[in-house]
N, CA, C and O atoms as a CHARMM CRD file, in Angstrom:
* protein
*
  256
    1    1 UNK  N      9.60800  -4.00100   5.31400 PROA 1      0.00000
    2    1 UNK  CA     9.19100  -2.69000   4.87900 PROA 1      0.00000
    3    1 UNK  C      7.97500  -2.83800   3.97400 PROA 1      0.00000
    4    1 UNK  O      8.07600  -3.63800   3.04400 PROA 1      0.00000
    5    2 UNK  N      6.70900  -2.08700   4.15100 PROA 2      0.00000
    6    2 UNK  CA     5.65400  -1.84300   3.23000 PROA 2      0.00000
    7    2 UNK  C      6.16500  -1.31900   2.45500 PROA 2      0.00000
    8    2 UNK  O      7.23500  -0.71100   2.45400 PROA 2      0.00000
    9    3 UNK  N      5.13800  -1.57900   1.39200 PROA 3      0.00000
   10    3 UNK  CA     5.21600  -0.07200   0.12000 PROA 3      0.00000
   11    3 UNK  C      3.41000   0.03600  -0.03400 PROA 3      0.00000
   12    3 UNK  O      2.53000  -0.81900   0.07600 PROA 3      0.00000
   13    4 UNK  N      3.37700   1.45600  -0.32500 PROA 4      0.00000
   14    4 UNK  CA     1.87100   1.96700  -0.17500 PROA 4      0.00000
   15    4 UNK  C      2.06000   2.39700  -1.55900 PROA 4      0.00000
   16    4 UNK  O      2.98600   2.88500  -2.20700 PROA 4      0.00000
   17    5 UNK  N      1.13400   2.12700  -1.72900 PROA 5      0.00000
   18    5 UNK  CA     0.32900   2.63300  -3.58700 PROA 5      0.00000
   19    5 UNK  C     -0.69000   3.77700  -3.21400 PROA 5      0.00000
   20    5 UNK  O     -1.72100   3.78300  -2.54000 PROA 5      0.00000
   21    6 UNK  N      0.00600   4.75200  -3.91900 PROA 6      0.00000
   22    6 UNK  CA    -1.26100   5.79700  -4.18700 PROA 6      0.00000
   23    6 UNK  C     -1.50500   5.79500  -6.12100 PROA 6      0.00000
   24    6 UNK  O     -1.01900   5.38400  -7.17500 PROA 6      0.00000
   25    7 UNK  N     -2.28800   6.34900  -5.70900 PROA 7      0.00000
   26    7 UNK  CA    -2.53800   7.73100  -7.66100 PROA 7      0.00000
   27    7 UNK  C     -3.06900   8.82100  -7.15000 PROA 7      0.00000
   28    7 UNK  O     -3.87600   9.13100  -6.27300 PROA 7      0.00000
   29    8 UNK  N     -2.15300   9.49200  -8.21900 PROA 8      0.00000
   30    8 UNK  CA    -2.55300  10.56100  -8.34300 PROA 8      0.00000
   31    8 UNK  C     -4.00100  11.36500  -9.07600 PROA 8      0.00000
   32    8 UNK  O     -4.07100  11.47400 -10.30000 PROA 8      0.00000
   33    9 UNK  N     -5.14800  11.90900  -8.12600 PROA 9      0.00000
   34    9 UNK  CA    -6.67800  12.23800  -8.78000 PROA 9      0.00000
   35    9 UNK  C     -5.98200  13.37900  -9.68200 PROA 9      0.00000
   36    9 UNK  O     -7.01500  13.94400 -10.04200 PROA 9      0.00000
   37   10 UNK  N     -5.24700  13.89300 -10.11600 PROA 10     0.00000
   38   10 UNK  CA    -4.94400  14.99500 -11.06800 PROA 10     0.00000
   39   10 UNK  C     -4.33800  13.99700 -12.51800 PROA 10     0.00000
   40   10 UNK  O     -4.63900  14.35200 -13.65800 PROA 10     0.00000
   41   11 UNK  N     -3.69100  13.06400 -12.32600 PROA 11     0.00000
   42   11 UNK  CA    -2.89400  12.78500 -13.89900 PROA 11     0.00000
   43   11 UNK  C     -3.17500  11.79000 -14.09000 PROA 11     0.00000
   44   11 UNK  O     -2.94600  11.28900 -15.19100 PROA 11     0.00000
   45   12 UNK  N     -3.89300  10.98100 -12.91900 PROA 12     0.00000
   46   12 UNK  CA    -4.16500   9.75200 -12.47100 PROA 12     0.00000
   47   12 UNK  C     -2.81300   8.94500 -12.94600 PROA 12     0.00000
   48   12 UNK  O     -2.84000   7.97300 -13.70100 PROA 12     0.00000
   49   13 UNK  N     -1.73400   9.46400 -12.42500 PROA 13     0.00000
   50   13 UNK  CA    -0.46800   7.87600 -12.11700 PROA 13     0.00000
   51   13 UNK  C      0.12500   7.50400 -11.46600 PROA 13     0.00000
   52   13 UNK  O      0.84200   8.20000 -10.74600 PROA 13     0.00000
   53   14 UNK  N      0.07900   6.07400 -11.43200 PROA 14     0.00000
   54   14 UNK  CA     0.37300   5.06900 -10.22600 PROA 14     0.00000
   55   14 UNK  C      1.90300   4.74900  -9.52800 PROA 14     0.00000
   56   14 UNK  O      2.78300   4.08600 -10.07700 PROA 14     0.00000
   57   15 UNK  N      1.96500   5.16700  -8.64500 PROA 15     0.00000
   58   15 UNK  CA     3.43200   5.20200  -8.01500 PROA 15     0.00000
   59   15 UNK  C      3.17500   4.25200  -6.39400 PROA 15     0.00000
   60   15 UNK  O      2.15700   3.97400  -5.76000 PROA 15     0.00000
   61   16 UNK  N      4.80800   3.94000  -6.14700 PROA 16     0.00000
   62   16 UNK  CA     4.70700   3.08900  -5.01700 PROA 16     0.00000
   63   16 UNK  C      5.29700   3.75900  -4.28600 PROA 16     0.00000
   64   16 UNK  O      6.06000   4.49800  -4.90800 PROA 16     0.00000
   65   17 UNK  N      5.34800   3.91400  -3.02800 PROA 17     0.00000
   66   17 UNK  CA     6.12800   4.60900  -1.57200 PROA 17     0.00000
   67   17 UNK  C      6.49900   3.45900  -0.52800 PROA 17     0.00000
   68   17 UNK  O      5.69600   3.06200   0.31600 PROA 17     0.00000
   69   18 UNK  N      7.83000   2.95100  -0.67600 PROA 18     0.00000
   70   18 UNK  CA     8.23000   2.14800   0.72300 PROA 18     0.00000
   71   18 UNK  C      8.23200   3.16200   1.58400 PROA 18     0.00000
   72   18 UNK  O      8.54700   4.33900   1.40900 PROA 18     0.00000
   73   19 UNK  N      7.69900   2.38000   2.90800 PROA 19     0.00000
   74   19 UNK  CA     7.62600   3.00300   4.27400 PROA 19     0.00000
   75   19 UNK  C      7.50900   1.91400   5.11200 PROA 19     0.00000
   76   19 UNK  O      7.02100   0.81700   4.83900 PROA 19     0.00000
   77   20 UNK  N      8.17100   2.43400   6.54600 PROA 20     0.00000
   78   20 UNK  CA     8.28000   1.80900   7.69600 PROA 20     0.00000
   79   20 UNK  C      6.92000   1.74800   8.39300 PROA 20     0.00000
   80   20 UNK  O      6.47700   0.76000   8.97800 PROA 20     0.00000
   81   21 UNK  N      6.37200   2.82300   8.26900 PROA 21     0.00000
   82   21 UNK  CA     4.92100   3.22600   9.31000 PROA 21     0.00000
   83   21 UNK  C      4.36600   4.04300   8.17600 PROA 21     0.00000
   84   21 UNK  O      4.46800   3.99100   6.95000 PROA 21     0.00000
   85   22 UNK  N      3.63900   4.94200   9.17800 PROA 22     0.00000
   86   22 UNK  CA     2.51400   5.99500   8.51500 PROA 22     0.00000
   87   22 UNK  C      3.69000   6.81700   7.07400 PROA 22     0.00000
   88   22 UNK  O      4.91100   6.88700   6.93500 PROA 22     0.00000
   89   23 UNK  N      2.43500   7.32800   6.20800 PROA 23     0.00000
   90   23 UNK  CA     3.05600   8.09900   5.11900 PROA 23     0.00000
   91   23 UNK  C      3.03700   9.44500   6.03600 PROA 23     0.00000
   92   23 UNK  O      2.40900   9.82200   7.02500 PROA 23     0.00000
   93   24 UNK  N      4.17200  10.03300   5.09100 PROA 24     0.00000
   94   24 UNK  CA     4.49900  11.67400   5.78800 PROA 24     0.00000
   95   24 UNK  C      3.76700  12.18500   4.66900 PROA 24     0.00000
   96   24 UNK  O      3.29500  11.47000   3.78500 PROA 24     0.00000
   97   25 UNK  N      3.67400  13.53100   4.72200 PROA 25     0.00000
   98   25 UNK  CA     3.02200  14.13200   4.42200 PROA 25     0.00000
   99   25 UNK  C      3.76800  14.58000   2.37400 PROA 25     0.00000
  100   25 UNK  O      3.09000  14.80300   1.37100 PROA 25     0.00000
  101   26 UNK  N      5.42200  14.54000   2.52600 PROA 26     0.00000
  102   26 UNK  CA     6.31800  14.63000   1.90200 PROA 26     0.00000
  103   26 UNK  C      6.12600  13.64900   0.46300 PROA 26     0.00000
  104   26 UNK  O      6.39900  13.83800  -0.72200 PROA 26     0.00000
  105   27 UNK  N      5.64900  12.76800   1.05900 PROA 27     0.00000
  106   27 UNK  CA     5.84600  11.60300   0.57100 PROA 27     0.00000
  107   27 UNK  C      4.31200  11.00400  -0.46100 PROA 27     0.00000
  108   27 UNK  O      4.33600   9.95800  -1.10900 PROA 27     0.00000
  109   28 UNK  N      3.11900  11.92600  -0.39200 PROA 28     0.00000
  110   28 UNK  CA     2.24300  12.31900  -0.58200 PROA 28     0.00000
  111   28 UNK  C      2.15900  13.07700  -2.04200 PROA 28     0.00000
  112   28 UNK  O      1.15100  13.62000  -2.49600 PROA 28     0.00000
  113   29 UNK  N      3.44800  12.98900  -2.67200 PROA 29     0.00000
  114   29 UNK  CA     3.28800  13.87100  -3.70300 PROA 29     0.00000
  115   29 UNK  C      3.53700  13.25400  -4.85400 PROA 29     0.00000
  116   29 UNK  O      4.52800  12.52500  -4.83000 PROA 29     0.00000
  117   30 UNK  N      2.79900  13.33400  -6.11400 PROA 30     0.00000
  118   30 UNK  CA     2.99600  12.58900  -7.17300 PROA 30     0.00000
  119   30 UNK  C      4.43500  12.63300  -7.60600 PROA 30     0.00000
  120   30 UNK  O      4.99900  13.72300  -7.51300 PROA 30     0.00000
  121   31 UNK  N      5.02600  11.73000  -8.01100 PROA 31     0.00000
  122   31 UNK  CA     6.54900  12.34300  -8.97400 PROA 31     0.00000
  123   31 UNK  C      6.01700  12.79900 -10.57000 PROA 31     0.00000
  124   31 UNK  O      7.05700  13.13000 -11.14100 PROA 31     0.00000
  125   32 UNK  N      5.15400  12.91900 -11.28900 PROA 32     0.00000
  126   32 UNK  CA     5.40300  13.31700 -12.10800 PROA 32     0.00000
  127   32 UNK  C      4.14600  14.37100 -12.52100 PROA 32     0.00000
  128   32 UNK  O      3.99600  14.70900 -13.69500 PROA 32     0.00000
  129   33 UNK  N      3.46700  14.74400 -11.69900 PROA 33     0.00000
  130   33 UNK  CA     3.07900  15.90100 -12.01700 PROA 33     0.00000
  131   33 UNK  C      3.02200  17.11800 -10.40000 PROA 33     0.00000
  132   33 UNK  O      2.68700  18.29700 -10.28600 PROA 33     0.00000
  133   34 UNK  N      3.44500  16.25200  -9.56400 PROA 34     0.00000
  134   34 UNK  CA     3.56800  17.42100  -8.53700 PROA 34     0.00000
  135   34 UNK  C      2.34400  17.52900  -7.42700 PROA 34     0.00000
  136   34 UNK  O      2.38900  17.98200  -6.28300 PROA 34     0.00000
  137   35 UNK  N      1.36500  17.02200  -8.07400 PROA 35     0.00000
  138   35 UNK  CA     0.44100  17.31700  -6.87100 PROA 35     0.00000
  139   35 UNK  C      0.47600  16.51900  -6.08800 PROA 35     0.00000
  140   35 UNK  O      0.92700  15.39800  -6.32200 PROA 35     0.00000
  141   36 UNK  N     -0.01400  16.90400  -4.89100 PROA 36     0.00000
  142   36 UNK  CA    -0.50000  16.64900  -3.84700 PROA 36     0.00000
  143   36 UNK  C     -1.90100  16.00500  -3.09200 PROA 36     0.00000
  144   36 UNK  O     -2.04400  15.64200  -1.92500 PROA 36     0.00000
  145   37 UNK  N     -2.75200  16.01000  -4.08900 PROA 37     0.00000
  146   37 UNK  CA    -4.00100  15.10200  -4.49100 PROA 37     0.00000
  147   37 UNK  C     -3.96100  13.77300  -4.79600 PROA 37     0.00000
  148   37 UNK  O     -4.34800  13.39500  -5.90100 PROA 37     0.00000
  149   38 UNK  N     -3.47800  12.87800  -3.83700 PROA 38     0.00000
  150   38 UNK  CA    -3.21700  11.44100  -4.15900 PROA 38     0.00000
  151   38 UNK  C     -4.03600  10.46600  -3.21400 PROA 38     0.00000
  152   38 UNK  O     -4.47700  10.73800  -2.09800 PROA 38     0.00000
  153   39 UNK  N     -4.12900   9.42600  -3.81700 PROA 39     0.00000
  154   39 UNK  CA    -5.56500   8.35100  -2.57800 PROA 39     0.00000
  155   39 UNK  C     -4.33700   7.19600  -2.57400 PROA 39     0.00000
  156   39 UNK  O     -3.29700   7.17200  -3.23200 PROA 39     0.00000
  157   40 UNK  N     -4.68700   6.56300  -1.90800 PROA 40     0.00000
  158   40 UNK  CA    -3.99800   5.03600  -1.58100 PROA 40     0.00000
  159   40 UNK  C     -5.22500   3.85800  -2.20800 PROA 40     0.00000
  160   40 UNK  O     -6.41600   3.99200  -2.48900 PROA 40     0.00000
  161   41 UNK  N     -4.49200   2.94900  -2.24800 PROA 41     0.00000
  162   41 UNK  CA    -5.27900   1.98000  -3.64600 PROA 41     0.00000
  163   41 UNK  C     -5.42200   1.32300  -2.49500 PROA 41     0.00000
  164   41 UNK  O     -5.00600   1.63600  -1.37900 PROA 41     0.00000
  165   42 UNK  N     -6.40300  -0.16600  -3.03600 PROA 42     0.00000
  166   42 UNK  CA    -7.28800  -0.91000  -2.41800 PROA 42     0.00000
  167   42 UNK  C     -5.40800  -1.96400  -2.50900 PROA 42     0.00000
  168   42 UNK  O     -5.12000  -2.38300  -1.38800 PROA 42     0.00000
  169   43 UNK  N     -5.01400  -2.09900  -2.90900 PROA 43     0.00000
  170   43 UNK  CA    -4.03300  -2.89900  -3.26000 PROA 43     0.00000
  171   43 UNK  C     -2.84700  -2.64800  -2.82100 PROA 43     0.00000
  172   43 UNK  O     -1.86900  -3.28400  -3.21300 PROA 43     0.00000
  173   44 UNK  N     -2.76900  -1.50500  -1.78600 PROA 44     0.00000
  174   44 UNK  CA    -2.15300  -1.15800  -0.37800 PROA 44     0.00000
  175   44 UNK  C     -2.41400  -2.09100   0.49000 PROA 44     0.00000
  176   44 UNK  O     -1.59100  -2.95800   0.78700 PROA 44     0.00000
  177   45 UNK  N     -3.44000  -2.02200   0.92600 PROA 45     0.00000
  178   45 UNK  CA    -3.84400  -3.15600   1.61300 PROA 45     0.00000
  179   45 UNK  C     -4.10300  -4.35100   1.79700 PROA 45     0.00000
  180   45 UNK  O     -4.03600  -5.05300   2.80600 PROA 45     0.00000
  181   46 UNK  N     -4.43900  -4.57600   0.65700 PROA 46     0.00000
  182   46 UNK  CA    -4.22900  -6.57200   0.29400 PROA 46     0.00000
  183   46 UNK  C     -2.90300  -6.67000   0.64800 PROA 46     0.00000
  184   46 UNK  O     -2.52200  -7.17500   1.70400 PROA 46     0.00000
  185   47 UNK  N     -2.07500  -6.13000  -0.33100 PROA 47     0.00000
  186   47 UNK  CA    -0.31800  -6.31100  -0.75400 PROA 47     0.00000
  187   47 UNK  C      0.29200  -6.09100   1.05900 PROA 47     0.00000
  188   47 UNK  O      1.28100  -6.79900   1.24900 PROA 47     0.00000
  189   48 UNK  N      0.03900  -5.59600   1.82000 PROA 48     0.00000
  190   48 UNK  CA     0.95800  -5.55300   3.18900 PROA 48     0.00000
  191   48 UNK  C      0.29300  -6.10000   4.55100 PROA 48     0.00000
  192   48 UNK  O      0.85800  -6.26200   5.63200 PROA 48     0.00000
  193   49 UNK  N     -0.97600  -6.33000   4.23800 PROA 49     0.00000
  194   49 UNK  CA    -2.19300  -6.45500   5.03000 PROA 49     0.00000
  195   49 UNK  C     -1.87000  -8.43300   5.60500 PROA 49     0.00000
  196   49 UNK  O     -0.94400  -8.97500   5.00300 PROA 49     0.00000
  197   50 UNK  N     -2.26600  -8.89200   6.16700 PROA 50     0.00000
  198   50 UNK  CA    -2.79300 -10.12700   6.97700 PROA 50     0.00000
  199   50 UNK  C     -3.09100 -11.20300   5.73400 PROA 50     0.00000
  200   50 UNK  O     -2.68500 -12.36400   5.68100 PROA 50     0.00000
  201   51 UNK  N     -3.76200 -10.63200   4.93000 PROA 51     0.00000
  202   51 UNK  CA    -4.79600 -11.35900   3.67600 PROA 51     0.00000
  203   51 UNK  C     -3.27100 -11.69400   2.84900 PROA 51     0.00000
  204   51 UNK  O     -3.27700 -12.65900   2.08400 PROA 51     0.00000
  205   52 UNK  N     -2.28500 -11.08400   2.97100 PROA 52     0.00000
  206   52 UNK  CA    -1.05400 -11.42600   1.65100 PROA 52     0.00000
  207   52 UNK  C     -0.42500 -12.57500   2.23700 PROA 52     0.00000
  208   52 UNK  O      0.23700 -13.32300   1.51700 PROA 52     0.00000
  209   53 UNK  N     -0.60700 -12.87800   3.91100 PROA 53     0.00000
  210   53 UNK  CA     0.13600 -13.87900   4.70300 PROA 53     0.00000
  211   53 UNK  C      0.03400 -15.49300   3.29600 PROA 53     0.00000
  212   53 UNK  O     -0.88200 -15.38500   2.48100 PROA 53     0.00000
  213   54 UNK  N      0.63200 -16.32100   3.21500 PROA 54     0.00000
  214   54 UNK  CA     0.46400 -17.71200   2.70900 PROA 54     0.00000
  215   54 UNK  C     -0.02100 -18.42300   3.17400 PROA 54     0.00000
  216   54 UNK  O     -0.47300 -19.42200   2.61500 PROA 54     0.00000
  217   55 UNK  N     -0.11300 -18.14400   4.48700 PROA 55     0.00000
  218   55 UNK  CA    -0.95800 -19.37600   6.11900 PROA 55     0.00000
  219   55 UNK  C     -2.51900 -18.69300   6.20600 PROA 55     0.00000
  220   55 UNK  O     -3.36100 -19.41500   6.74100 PROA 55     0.00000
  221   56 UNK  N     -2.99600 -17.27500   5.69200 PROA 56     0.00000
  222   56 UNK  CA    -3.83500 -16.94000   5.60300 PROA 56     0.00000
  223   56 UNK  C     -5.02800 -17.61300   5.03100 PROA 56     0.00000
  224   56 UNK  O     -5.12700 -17.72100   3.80800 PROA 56     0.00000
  225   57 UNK  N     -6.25100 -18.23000   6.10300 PROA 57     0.00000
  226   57 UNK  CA    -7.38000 -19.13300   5.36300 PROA 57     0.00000
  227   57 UNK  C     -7.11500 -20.41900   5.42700 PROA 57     0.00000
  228   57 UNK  O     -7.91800 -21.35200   5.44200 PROA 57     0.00000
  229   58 UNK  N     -5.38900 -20.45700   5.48200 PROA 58     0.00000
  230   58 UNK  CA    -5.30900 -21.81900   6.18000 PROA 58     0.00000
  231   58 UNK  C     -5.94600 -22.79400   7.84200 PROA 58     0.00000
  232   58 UNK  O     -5.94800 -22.61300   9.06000 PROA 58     0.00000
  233   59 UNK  N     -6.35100 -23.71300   6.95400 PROA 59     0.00000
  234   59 UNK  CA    -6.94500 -24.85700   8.57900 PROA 59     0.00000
  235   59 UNK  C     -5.99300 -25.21600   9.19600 PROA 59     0.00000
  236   59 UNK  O     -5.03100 -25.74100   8.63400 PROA 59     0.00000
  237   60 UNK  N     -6.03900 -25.05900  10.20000 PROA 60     0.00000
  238   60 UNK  CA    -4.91600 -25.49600  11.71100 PROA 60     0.00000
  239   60 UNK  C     -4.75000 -26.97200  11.65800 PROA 60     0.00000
  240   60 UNK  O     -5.71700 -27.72500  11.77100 PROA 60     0.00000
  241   61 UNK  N     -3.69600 -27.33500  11.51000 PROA 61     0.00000
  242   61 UNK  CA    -3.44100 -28.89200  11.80400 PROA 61     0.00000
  243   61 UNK  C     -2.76000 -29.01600  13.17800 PROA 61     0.00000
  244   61 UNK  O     -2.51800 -28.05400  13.90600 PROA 61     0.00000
  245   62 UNK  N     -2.54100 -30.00500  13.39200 PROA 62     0.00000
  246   62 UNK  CA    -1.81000 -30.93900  14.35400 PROA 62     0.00000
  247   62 UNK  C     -2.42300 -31.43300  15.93400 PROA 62     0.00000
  248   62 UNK  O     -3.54700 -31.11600  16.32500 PROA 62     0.00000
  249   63 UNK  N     -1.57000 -32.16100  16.63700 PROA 63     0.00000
  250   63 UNK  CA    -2.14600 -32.66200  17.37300 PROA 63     0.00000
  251   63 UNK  C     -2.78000 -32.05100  18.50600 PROA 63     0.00000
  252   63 UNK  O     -3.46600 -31.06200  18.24900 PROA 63     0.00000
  253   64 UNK  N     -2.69500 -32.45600  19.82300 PROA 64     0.00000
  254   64 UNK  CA    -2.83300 -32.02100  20.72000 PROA 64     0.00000
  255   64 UNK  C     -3.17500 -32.59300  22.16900 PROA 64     0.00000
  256   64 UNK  O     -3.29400 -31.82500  23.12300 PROA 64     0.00000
């Protein structure tokens, strides 16, 4: 399971959303001030993305 980071552009605060797939629309909403004005952080994407792998950048060994 991901978790997606937004903030909120109104109170600006930082909350996490586990999800399977895409965000709903529901799910889009700050918990502590209510709006609905929220971005997803750069750190969504590092954190669930290819780049978080441990083998990532790693050189291929072995024989062949």
């Amino acid at each position: 399971m991901a978790t997606v980071k937004l903030v909120c552009r109104q109170c600006k605060h930082a909350f996490a959303v586990p999800t399977l797939g895409a965000i709903k629309d529901k799910q889009k909403r700050c918990p502590k001030c209510g709006s609905q004005d929220v971005r997803q952080t750069l750190g969504s994407f590092l954190s669930n993305g290819p780049l978080s792998s441990p083998t990532c950048g790693a050189v291929p060994t072995g024989g062949g």
